[in-house]
N, C-alpha and C positions, 0 to 999 in steps of 0.2 A: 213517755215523752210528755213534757209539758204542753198545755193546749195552746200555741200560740194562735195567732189571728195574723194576717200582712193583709193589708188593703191600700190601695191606692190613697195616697195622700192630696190633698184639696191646703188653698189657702188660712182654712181654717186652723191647719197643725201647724202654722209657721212658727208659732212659739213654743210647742213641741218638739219642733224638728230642730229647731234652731237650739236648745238647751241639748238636747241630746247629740244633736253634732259636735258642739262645745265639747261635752263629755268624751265622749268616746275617741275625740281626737287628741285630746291632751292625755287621756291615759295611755293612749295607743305610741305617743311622740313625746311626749313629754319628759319620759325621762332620760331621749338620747338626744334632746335639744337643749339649748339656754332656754331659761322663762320667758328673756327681753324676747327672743323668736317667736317663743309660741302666742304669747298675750298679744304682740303685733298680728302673724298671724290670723288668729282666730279672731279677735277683733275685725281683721276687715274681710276674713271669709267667709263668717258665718252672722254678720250683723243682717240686722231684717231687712235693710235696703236689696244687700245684693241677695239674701237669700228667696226673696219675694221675686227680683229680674229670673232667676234661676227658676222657678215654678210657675212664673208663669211662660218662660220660653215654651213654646208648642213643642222643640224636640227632646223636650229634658221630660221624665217623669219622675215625682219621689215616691215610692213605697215604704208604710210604715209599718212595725211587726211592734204588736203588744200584747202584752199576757195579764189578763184581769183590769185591762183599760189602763194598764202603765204602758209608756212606749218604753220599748228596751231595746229598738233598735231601728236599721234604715237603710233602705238602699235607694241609689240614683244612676236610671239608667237615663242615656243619650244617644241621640243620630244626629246623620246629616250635621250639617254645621252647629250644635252644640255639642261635640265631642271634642276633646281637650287638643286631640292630635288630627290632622288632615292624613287618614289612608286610602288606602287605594282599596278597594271592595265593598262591599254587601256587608256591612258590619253594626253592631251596635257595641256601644264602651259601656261597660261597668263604671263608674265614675268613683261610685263611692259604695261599700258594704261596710259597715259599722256595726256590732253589738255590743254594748252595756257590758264592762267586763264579770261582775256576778256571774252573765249567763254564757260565756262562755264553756267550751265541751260541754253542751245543755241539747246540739242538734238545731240551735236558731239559726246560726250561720250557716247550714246547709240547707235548710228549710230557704233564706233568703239568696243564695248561689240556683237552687234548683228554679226559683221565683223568676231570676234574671235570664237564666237559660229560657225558661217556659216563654217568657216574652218578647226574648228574639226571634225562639222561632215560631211564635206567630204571628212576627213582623214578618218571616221569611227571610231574616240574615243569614247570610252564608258563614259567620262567624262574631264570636262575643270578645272583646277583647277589654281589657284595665290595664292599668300600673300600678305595682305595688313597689314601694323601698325595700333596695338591692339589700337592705340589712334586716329586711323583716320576717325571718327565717319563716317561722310559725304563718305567717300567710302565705308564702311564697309555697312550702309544704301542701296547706292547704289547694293553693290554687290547681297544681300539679297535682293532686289525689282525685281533682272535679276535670283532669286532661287539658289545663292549661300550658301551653308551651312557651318558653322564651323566645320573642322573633326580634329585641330590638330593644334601647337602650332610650332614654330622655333625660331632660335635668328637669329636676321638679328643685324650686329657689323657695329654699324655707328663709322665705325675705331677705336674708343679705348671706344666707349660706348654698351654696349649690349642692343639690345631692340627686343621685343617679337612682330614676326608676327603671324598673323593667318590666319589659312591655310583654304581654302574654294576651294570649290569644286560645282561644277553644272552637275549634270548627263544629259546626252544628250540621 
């Protein structure tokens, strides 16, 4: 296995994080969207203003994973009222898990899923939940292989198109 590194992310990686989110969400979308959606999009979710409100929110963390001081990837966990959805319980959301498509089947995305479990539970959540798109087979596989289950359904609005996430959940 390659030697990755995850460490907590600081204001300092915003423009790190912010290139790498770009990336990784346009390849991950990009090709089952319009461009006019995604350049909208990412434009206004991953520009520095809002991504800067998002790290410094006290309930949101980033974590960055880099191999050789290249970021290759990221995740973003939430509680309490920076979680996307209002549920009922002892929960933290996965917001975001992203890696660098090169490293994919490489063990980073597992390395950063076992990251997110480790830190809920030692927040003490009684369960880790996200949303992935109902068409994103290969992660939705994924999540179910890490004992994610389907409890519920959401619209995630790729800006003027509606499309259905599912909502999964891992008791801890």
């Amino acid at each position: 296995m390659l030697d990755y590194k995850i460490s907590k992310a600081s204001l300092k990686d915003l423009p790190t994080i912010q290139g790498i989110a770009k990336k990784t969400f346009i390849d991950a979308f990009g090709p089952d969207n319009s461009k006019k959606n995604m350049d909208i999009y990412v434009a206004e979710s991953f520009n520095s203003i809002k991504l800067t409100a998002e790290m410094n929110h006290p309930n949101s963390t980033f974590y960055v994973a880099t191999l050789e001081q290249e970021t290759i990837g990221y995740i973003k966990v939430n509680v309490a009222d920076a979680q996307t959805e209002t549920l009922n319980g002892n929960c933290m959301e996965l917001e975001r898990i992203y890696v660098d498509a090169p490293y994919h089947g490489q063990g980073l995305g597992q390395l950063l899923m076992n990251k997110a479990v480790q830190i809920a539970q030692a927040a003490q959540k009684d369960f880790l939940w996200l949303g992935v798109w109902e068409k994103n087979a290969k992660a939705i596989r994924f999540y179910e292989k890490n004992g994610f289950l389907k409890f519920d359904t959401h619209v995630f609005l790729m800006v003027d198109d509606p499309q259905t996430d599912w909502m999964m959940k891992k008791t801890l």
